[in-house]
C-alpha positions in Angstrom: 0.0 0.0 0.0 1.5 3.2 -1.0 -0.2 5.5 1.2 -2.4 5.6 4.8 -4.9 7.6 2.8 -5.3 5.4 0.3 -8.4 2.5 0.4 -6.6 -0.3 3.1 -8.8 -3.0 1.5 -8.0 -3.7 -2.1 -7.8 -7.1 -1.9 -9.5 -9.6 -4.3 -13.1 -10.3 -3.6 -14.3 -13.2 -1.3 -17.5 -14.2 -0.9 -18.6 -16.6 1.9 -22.1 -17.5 1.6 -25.0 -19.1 4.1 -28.2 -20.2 3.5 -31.1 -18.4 5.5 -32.5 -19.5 7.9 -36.2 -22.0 7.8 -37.2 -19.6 11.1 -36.0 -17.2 13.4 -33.6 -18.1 16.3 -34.4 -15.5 19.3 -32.1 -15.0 21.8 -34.5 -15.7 24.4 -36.6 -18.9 25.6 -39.7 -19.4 23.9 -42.7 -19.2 26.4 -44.8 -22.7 26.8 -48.7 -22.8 26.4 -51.2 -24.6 26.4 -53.2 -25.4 23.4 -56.5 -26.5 22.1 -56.3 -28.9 19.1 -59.5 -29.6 17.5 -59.1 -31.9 14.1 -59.7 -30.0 11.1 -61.9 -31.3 9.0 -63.9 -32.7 12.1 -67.8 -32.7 11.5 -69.5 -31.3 14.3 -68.1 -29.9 18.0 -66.1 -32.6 19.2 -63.9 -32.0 22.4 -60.9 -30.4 22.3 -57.6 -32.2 22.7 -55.0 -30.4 24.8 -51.4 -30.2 23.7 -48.6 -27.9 24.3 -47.2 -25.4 22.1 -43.6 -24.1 22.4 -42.1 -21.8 19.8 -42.2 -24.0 16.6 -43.2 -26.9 18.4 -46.7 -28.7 19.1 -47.1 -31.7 21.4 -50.8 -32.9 21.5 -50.8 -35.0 24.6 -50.9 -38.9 24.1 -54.2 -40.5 25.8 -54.0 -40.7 29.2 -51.7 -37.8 29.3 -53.0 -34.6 32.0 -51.9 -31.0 31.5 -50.9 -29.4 35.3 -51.0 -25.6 34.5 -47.7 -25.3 35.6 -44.4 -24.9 35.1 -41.5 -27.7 35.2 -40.2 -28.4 38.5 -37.2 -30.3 37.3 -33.5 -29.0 37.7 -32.4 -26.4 34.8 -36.0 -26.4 33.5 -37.8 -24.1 35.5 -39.3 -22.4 32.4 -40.6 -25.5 30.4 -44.4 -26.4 31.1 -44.7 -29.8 32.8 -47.5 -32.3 32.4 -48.1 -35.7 33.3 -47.4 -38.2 31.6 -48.0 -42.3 31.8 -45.2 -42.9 34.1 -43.6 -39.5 34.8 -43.7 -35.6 35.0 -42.8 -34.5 31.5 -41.3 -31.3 30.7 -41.2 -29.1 26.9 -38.6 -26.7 26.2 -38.1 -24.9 23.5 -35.2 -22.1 23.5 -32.5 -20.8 21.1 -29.4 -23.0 21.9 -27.1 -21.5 25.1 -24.8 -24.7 25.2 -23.0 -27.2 23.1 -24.8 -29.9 24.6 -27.8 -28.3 23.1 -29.4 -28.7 26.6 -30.2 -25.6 28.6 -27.5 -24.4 30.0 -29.1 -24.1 33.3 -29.5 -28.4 33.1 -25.2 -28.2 33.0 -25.4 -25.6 35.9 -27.9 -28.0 38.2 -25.5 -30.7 37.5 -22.6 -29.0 38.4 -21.0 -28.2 35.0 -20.4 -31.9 34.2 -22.9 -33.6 32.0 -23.0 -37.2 30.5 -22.2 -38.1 27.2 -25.5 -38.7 25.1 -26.6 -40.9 23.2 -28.0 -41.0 19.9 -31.4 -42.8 19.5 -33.8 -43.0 16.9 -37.5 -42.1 17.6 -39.0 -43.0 14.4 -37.3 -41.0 11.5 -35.9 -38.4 14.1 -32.3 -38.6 15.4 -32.3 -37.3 18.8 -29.5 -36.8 21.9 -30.8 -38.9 24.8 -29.3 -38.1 28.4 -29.6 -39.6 31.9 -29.2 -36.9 34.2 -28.4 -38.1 37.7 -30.2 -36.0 40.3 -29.3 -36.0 43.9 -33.0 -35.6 45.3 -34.7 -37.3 42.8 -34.5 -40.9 42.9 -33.7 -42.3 39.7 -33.1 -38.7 38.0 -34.1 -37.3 34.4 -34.0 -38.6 31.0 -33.9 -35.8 28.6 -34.2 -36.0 24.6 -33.0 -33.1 22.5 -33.8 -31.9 19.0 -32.3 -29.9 17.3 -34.6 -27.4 14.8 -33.6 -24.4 12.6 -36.1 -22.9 15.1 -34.5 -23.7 18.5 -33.8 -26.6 20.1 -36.6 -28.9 21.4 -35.9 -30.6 25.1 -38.1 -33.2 26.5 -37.6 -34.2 30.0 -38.8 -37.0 31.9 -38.6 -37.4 35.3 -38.0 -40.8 37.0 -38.1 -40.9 40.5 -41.7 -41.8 40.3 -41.1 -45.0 38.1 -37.6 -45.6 36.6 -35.2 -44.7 33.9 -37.0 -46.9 31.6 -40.6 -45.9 32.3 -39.3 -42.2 32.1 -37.6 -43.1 28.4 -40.9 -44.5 27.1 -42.7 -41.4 28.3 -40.1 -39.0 26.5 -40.1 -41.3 23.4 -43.6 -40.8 23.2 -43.6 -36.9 23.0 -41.0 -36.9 21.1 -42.4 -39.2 18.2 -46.0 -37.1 19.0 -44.1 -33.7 18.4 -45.2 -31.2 15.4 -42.8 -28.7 14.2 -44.5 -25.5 12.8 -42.1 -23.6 10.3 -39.0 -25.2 11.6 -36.5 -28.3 10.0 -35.0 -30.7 12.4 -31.3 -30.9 12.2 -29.1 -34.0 13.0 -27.3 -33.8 16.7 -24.2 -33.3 16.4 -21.1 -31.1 18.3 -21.9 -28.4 16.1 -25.6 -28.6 15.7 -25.6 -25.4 18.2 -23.1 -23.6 16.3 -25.1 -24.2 12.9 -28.2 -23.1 14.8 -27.1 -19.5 15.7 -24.5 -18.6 12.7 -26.9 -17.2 10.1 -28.0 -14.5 12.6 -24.8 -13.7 13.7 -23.6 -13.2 10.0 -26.5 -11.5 8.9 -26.0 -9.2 12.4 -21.9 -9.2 10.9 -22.9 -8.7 7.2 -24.5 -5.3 8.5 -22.0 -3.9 10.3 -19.3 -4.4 7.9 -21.3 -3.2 5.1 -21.4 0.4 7.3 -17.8 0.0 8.3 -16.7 -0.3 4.5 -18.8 2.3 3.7 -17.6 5.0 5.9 -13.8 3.2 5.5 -14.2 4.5 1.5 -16.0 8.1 2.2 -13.9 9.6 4.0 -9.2 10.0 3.9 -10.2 11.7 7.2 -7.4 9.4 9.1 -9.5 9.9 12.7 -12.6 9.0 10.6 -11.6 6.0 8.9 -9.6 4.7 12.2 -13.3 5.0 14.0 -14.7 2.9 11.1 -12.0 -0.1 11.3 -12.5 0.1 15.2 -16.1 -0.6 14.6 -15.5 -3.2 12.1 -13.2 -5.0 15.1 -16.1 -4.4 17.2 -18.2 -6.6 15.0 -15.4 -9.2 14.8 -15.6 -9.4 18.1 -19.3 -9.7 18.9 -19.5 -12.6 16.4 -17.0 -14.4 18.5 -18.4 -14.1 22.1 -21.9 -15.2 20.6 -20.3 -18.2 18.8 -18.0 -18.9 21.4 -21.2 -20.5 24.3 -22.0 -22.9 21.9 -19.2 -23.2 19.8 -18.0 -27.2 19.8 -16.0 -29.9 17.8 -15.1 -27.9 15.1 -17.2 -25.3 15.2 -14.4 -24.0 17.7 -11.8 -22.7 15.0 -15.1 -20.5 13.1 -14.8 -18.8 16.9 -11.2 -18.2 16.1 -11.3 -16.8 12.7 -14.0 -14.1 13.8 -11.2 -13.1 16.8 -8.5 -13.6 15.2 -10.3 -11.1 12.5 -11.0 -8.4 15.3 -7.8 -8.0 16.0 -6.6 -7.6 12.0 -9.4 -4.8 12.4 -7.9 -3.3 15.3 -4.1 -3.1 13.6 -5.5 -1.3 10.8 -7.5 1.0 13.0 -4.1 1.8 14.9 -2.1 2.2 11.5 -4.5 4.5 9.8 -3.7 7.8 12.1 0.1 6.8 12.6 -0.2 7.5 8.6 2.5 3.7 8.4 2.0 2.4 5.1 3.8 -0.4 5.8 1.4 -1.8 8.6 -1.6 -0.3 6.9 -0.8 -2.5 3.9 0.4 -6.1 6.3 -3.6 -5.2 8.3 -4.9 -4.8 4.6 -3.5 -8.1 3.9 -4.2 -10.2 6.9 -7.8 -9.1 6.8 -7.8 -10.4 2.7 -6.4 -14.0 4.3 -8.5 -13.8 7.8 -11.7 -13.5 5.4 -10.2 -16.4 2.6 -9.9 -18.8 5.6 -13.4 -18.2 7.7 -14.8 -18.7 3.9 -13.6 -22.5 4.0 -14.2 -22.8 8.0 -17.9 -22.0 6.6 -18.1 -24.2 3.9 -16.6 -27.0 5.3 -19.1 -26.4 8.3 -21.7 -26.7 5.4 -20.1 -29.6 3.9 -20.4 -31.5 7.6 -23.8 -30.7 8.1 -25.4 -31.5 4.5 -23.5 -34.4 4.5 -25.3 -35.5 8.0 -28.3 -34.0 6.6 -28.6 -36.2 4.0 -27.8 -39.4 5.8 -30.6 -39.0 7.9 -33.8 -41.0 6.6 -35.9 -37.7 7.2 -34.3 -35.5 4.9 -33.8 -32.9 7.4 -32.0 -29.9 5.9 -29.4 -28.3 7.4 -28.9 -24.6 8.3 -26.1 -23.8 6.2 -25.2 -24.1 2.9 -22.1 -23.0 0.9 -23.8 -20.5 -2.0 -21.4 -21.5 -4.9 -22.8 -18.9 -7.2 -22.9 -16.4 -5.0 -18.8 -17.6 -4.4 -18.3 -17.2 -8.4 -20.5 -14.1 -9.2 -18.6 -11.2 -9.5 -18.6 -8.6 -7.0 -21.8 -6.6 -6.3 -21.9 -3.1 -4.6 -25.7 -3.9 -3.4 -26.1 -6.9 -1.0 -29.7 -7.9 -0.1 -29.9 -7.3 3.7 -31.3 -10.7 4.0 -27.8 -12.2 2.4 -26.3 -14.1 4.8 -22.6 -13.7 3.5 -19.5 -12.2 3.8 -17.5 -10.3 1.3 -14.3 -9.2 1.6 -12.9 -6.1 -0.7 -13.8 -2.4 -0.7 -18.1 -2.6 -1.7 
């Protein structure tokens, strides 16, 4: 780079693309009701079957089953709506994932920050995460099913101190073969399935910024000016990091890295530009060009993993991402469609 006031960002354009999302991930747990489910098409008034509904999931109870009006008791799942079940209290979550484990991550806190492995098992044509959480003033503790949805993840929880582990796993198989999904795709368990869950928001919320950061980096040769815009565009760096990192797992992990390692390419350049140095202006300029080439194949290998799960499952589930390969060819646009969910690299 021959001079500070020249554009720091000429490099060649990259493109990293993601496909968006089935439904909305919200930061925040998805409130629990109850529901009345009256068969369409029915002829005449017929009673009313009462089921739960949770974000993008419906549960109409299984005979026998009897709503409580209240809220789960069980550790980590005060906010999930509890019923009863044939042989035990059963609890429905649904909540944007907060931990790897893609249980709540007030479940890991009630057990002390140590959870079991799952295991995978099969309810129908769903793949689920199955755990046995011990619990020290329940007899026999809880068995709790996740799935994973582009709309949250789904936890079912069973508590067996009133029967036994196995009596509590027929009662969460149960729900979990009864459950609807409204809007939503499940998505196969997996390390990264959390990870997968959240990343189209947090690019699209990263897409954003950096499309105002490289705006105001090519508007202005003010050298205060432009320093504030690459300190913003660190900023952004940043926040994708800290809310991958929660849920970040297997290799999800290194997509955590890129975005920091990113921030702080953002913050040499911000601290070149007044200092007027060429010289690190132009080695920023150039790290950011190879920070952005290498979280484009963290991304599409992340895509790779999860179609290739995807497909393997008997369901068809779809996963969340998916590598855009025109998008990756197309020359460069100046106008991105806010609802891209991609990230270009290259003054825009």
């Amino acid at each position: 780079m021959s001079s500070a006031g020249a554009s720091p960002l000429r490099s060649t354009p990259v493109r990293v693309a993601v496909a968006a999302m089935l439904a909305a991930v919200s930061g925040a747990c998805v409130g629990t009701a109850l529901s009345h489910d009256t068969p369409a098409g029915a002829d005449g008034p017929r009673p009313a079957r009462v089921g739960l509904a949770s974000g993008v999931a419906r549960l109409p109870l299984p005979a026998g089953w009897v709503p409580l009006h209240r809220h789960s008791s069980l550790p980590g799942l005060r906010d999930a709506t509890a019923v009863l079940g044939a042989h035990s209290i059963v609890a429905l979550d649904i909540r944007s994932p907060d931990d790897p484990s893609l249980l709540p991550a007030d479940v890991r806190a009630a057990a002390g920050g140590t959870l079991p492995a799952p295991r995978l098992q099969r309810v129908g044509g769903r793949s689920t995460w199955r755990y046995e959480l011990p619990e020290a003033r329940l007899r026999a503790g809880v068995v709790a099913m996740t799935l994973p949805t582009t709309g949250g993840v789904v936890t079912v929880a069973c508590d067996a101190s009133a029967s036994s582990i196995t009596a509590a796993n027929e009662d969460c198989t149960d729900a979990i073969g009864a459950l609807r999904l409204v809007g939503a795709t499940e998505l196969p368990p997996a390390p990264e399935a959390a990870a997968q869950i959240l990343l189209p928001g947090i690019v699209a919320g990263l897409n954003r910024r950096r499309r105002s950061g490289r705006r105001a980096l090519r508007s202005t040769r003010s050298p205060r000016l432009r320093s504030e815009a690459a300190l913003r565009l660190a900023a952004a760096y940043r926040r994708a990091a800290e809310r991958l990192r929660p849920v970040a797992a297997g290799e999800a992990r290194s997509l955590v890295g890129a975005f920091a390692e990113l921030g702080g390419d953002h913050l040499d350049l911000a601290e070149s530009i007044p200092r007027r140095d060429a010289v690190a202006t132009h080695r920023a300029a150039t790290a950011i060009e190879r920070g952005e080439q290498g979280l484009q194949q963290l991304l599409a290998a992340q895509s790779s993993r999860a179609n290739a799960a995807s497909n393997a499952t008997p369901d068809g589930a779809k996963s969340v991402l998916r590598t855009n390969a025109r998008a990756s060819r197309a020359p460069y646009s100046r106008s991105i469609p806010e609802s891209s969910h991609s990230i270009e690299s290259g003054p825009s």
